[in-house]
N, C-alpha and C positions, 0 to 999 in steps of 0.2 A: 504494500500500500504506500501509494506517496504520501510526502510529510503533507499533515495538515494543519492550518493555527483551527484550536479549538478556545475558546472561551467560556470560562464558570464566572456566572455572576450569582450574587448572593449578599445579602443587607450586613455582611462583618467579615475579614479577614479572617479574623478568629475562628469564623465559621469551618471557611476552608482548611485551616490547619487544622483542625479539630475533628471534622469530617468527614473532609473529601480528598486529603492527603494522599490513600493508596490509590485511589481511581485516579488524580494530577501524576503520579509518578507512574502508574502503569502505560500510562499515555505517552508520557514520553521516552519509557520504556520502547514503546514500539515506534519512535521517533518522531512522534509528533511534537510543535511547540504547543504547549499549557499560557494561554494569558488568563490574569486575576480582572475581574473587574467589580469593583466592591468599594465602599466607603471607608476613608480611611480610621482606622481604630488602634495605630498603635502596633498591631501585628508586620506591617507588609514586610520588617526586615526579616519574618521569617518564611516567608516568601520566596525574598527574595534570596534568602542559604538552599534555596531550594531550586534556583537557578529560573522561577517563574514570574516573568514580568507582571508586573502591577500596575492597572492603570485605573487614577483615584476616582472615585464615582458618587458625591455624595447624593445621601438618600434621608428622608424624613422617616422613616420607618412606622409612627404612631402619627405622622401627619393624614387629616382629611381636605385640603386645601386643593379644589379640582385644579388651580392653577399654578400651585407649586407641583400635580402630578403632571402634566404639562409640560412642564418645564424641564421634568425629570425625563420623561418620551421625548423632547429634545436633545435632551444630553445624550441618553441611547443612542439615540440614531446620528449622532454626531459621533460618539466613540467608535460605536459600530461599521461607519462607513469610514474612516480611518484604518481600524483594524481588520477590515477585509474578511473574517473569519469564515472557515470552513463550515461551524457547527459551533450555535452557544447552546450550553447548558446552565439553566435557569434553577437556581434555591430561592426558597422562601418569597412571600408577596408579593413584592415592589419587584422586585425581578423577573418572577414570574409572569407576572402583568402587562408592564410596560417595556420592561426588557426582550420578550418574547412577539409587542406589538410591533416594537422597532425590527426586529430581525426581522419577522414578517414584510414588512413595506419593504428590505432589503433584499430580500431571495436568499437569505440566511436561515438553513434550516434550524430548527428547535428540537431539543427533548429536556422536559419540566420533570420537576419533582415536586412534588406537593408532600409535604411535609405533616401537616396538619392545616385545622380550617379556620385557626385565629378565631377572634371573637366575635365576625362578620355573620357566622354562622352558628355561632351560640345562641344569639338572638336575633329572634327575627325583626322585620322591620325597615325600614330605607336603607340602610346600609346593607345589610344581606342583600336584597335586591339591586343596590347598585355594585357589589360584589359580583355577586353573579354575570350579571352582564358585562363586569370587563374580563371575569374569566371566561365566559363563553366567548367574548374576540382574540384574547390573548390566546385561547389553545386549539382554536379549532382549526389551526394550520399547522400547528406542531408533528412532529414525526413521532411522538412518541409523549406521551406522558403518564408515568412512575406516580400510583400510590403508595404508603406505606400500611395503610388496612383495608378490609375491603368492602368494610363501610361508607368510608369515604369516597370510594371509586363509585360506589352503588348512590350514592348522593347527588356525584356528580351526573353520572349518569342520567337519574330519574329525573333532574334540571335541562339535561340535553347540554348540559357544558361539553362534553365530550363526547367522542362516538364511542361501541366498543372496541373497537379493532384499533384504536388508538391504544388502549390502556393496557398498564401490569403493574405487578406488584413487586415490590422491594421490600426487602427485608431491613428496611432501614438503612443507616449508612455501615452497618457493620462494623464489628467488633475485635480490634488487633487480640486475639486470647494468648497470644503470648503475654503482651501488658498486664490483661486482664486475667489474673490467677488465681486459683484459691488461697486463703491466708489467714489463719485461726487469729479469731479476735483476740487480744489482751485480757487475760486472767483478771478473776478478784476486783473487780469496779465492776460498778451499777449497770442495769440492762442497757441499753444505747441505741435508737431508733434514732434514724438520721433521714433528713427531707434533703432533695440533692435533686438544684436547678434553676432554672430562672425564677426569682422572687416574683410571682403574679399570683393576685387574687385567684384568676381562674383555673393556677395549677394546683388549686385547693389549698393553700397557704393558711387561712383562717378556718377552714376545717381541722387544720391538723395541729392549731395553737390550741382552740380547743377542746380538740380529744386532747392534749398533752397535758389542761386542766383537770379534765375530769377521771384521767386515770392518775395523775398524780393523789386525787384526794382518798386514792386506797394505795394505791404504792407508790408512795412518795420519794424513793429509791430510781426510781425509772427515770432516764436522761433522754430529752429530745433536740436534737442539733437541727440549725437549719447552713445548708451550703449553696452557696449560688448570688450571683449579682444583683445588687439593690437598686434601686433607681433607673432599670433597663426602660428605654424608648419604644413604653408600652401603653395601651389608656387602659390597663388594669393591672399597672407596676404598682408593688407595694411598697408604701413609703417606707423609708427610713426612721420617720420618728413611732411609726407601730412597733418596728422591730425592735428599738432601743427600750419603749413601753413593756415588750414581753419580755424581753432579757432581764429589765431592773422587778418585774414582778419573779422574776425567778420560774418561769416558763417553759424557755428553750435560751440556748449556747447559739451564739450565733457566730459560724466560723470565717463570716467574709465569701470570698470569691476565690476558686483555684483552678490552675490551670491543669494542674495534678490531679484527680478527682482519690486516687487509690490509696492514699494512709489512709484519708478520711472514709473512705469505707471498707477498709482494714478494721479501724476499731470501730465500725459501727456492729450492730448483731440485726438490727432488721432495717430494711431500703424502705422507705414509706413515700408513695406517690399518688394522692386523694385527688386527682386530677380531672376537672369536668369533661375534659376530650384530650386526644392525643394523635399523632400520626403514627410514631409509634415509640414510646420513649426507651430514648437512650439510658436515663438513670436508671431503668427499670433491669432495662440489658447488663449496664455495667457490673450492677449489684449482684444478678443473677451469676453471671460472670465470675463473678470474686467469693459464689459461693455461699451469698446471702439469702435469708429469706425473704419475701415480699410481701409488703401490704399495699393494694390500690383500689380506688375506685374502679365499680362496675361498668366502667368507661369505653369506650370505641378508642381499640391503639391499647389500653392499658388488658383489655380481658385480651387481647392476641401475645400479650407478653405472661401471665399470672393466668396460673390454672389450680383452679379454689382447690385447695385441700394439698396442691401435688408441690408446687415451690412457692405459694406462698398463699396469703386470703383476699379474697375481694367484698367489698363491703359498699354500699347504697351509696350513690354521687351525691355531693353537698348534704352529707348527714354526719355531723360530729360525732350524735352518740353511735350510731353504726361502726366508724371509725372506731372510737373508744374501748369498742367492745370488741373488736378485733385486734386490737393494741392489747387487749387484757387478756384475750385468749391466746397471744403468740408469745405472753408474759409465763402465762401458767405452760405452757407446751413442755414436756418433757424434751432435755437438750439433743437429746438424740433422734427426737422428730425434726427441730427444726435442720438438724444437720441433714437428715433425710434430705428435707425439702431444699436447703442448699446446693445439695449432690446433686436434685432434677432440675434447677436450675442452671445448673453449668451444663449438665448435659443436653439440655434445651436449646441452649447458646449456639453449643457448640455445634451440633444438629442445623441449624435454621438460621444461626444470626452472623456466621464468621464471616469476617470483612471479604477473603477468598470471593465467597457466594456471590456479594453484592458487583467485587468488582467486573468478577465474566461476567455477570448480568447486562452489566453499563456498557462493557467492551462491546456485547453480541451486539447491543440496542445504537451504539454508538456508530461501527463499522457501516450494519442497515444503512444505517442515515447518509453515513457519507454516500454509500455504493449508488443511494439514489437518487442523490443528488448531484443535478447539471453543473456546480459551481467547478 
């Protein structure tokens, strides 16, 4: 195959190193140029160790401004026609969207990934409806568009966003399992249930303060951390002065933001993810990964990761005491059940989620694309 420039856009840097890593280097594995194109956050020098130009893109990510997105389909198509590319590959919203518009008007094929459905489609309402209809422009020319559950595909579907012969499924961005290991938590300290992810109301955050109330007031021993970034460019980011509020009541540990995710769920003993919807979560994966057991809401993306009773529990979406009561039952579990349900974890993983899996997926869907296109 001749070399081709390929393009990943996606609303964070961080993104890409975090998750699209083996898929950028497989590619140029088989000699293609990898270009970034994404807002800048700090990340692009590691990008750039990785020998993959970056070119800055900014994006309002929580913005509803028709005329700042405008302005952003501008920018597209002014990057894009610049960078001449073979094939972009579009992550999350704003890229998804308008990034996939612009290639469009260019004769630049697309394959999307839809990650999850944001909170356009948690509530219904003008915004869900104006959702809808720029994802039915942005993808009904795409070469391919990638869910991660198959709820969400069926969603789209039943909207006529998409056709079916458009769509597949991913198994997420997959999981390096060498990184991710098993690793016995730390002896002799209190139980340890750790929330691990973007701090947003709607990844059930305030469900899970508290259940961490109300099982506290019979086992008051039992420790709940929260990990993951504050203040993210979300309209259902959770402030920073809530979190500073639970910590001085003595609630939850709050351990900031890492780039590492695995001491911190090293000494955790249960992954806890109360989440109202999901594409298909990574923390869930990680945890499983490393041999934990799982608590999540009954959620689309969370029940494709947790299988009640087998690697971990699932409990009623936006129900504290539900939560509570499965936080007390994975309290009481005899140690050698949850380790059970550890062990079907990893091997669930391993099974279904390994990065391997996802990258031939991207390669087979990627090649397609080129092979059929005139460019």
């Amino acid at each position: 195959m001749n070399r081709k420039t390929i393009v990943f856009s996606v609303n964070a840097c961080w993104n890409l190193l975090n998750f699209r890593k083996p898929l950028m280097l497989a590619l140029q594995d088989r000699g293609h140029r990898v270009v970034a194109l994404a807002p800048e956050d700090g990340h692009a020098t590691g990008l750039a160790a990785l020998d993959i130009p970056f070119v800055p893109l900014p994006i309002d990510n929580a913005g509803l401004s028709p005329v700042a997105d405008l302005a952003l389909l501008a920018r597209y198509r002014a990057a894009l026609r610049r960078l001449k590319p073979d094939l972009l590959l579009g992550y999350t919203i704003k890229p998804n969207v308008y990034g996939s518009i612009a290639a469009h008007s260019l004769g630049i094929p697309v394959i999307n990934t839809i990650s999850g459905l944001g909170t356009a489609f948690m509530r219904p309402g003008p915004l869900a409806v104006v959702a809808t209809g720029l994802y039915r422009l942005a993808l009904r020319g795409s070469s391919r568009v990638f869910f991660q559950n198959d709820e969400d595909r069926a969603l789209f579907l039943a909207k006529k966003i998409v056709r079916p012969g458009q769509t597949g499924l991913a198994p997420g961005s997959g999981i390096d399992l060498d990184r991710f290991r098993p690793k016995e938590a730390p002896a002799g300290r209190p139980f340890t249930f750790l929330f691990l992810g973007r701090l947003l109301w709607d990844k059930g955050i305030g469900e899970y303060v508290e259940a961490a109330r109300r099982v506290r007031a019979s086992r008051p021993e039992a420790r709940f951390r929260l990990l993951g970034f504050a203040g993210a460019a979300n309209r259902t980011a959770v402030g920073r002065g809530d979190i500073d509020t639970w910590v001085a009541e003595g609630l939850v540990d709050y351990l900031g933001a890492a780039d590492d995710v695995r001491p911190h769920v090293a000494a955790a003993d249960c992954i806890v993810l109360p989440s109202y919807r999901e594409g298909l979560p990574r923390a869930l994966l990680e945890g499983a990964a490393m041999g934990r057991p799982l608590i999540a809401a009954d959620a689309p993306g969370c029940r494709d990761v947790v299988s009640h009773g087998v690697n971990g529990l699932l409990c009623a979406v936006r129900d504290p005491q539900a939560l509570a009561e499965a936080m007390l039952a994975m309290l009481a579990m005899p140690e050698e059940e949850r380790r059970r349900m550890g062990a079907a974890g990893r091997s669930m993983v391993e099974a279904r989620f390994d990065q391997k899996i996802v990258v031939d997926l991207y390669m087979r869907a990627i090649e397609a694309a080129l092979a059929r296109s005139p460019r």
